[in-house]
Structures are given as C-alpha cells and as structure tokens.
C-alpha positions in Angstrom: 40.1 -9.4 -34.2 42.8 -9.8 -31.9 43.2 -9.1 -27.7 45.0 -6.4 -25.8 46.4 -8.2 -22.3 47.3 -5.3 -20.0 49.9 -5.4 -17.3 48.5 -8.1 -15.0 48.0 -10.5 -18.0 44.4 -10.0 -18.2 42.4 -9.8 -21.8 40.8 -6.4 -22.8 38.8 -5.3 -25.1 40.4 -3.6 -28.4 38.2 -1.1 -28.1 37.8 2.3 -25.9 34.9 3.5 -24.8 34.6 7.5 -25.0 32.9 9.4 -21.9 29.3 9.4 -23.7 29.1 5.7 -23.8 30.2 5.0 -20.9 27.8 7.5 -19.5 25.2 5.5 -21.4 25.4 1.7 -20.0 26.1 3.0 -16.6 22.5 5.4 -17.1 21.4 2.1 -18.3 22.6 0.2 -15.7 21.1 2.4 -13.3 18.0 2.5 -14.8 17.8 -1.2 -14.4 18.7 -1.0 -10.5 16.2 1.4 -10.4 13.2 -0.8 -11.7 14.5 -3.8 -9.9 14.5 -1.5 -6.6 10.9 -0.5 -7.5 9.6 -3.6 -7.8 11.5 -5.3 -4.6 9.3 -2.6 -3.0 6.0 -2.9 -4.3 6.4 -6.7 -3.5 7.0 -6.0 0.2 4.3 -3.1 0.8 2.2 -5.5 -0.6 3.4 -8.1 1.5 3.0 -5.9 4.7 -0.3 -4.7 3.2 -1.5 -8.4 3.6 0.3 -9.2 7.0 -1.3 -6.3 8.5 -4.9 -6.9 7.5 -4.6 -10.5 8.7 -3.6 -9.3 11.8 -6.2 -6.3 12.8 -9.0 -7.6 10.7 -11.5 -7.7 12.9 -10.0 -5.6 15.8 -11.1 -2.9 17.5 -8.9 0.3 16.5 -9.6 1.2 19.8 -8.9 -1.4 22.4 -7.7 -4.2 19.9 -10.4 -7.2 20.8 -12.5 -8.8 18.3 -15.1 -6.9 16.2 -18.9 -8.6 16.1 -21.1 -7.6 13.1 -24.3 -6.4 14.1 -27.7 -5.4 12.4 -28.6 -2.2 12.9 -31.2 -1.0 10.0 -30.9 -3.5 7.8 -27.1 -2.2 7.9 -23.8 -4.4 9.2 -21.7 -2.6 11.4 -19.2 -4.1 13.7 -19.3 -3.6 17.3 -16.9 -3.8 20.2 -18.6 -5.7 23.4 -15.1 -4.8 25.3 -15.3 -0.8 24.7 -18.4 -0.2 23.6 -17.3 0.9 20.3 -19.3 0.9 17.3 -17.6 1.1 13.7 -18.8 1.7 10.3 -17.3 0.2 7.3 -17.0 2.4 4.2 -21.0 3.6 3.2 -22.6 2.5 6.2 -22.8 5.6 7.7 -24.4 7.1 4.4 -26.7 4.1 4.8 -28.2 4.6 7.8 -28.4 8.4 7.5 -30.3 7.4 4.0 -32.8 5.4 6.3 -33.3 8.7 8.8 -35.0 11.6 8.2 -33.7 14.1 6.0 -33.4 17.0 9.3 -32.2 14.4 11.4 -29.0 15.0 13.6 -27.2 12.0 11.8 -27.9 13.4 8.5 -26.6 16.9 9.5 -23.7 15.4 10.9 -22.3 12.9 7.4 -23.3 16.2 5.5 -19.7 17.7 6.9 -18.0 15.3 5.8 -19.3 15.3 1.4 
C-alpha cells in the first residue's frame, strides 16, 4: 500500500470515499453525539431531580417552613404549624375517606378526582 501526500505535505489516504459513505460515518457519527447528548441529560435531570428533593423535602408548598407528620386516623399526614396547611401524601386522602362513611362529604369529594 503506498501514501498519497497532498499539497501541504500531509499523508492521505489512497482511497476516496463516494457521497454514500461519507453520508454513512457522519449519520454514525451523529448518532453517537446523539446518545452521548441523551445520556449527559438524563444524568443531570437526575441530578436536579435529587438536588431539588433535598431541598423542599419537608416544606410547605405553600409558605416553604418545615412539614410535621401528624396522626390523623391512624393516617400520616404532614402539617404546616406556620400556615395552617395540611398535606396529603399520595393515598392518604383515599385513606381517610376509606375510614368515613361511604355518603360522607370527604368521600364525595376524592370521588371527582378517580
């Protein structure tokens, strides 16, 4: 095999490359940008994902002080002693319209939202 040096003095290859193959490694080469872009951003949602909860776990949405769990039922919820807010983690509110009566206003109200 033997090498082509251009003007500048500079090996090349023997070989050209036609349009189609060309096309190819750089469709390649994209497609490996592509998956190394992907994964560059699943690593930082993730990362932002876990900053955030570390931050506001524990918060009030509302006025941002600390949460305290309560028992109300037999059921954790987390109140606010700042605001007076009251908020239910995913299920609790099915819980505690479980424990009511079935024509109570608490289980007309989480019937909206099935």
């Amino acid at each position: 095999m033997y090498a082509v040096i251009n003007k500048e003095g500079l090996a090349m290859s023997p070989f050209i490359r036609s349009d189609k193959e060309e096309e190819y490694f750089l469709r390649k080469e994209a497609e490996k940008l592509k998956k190394m872009a992907e994964k560059r951003r699943a690593e930082t949602e993730a990362a932002e994902r876990e900053e955030l909860k570390k931050l506001h776990y524990m918060r009030c949405p509302k006025c941002g002080m600390e949460l305290q769990e309560i028992e109300f039922q037999s059921i954790h919820i987390d109140k606010c002693f700042s605001c007076g807010g009251v908020w239910l983690d995913d299920g609790e509110l099915d819980a505690v319209a479980k424990k009511e009566d079935e024509n109570g206003v608490l289980s007309r109200f989480t019937s909206i939202f099935r």
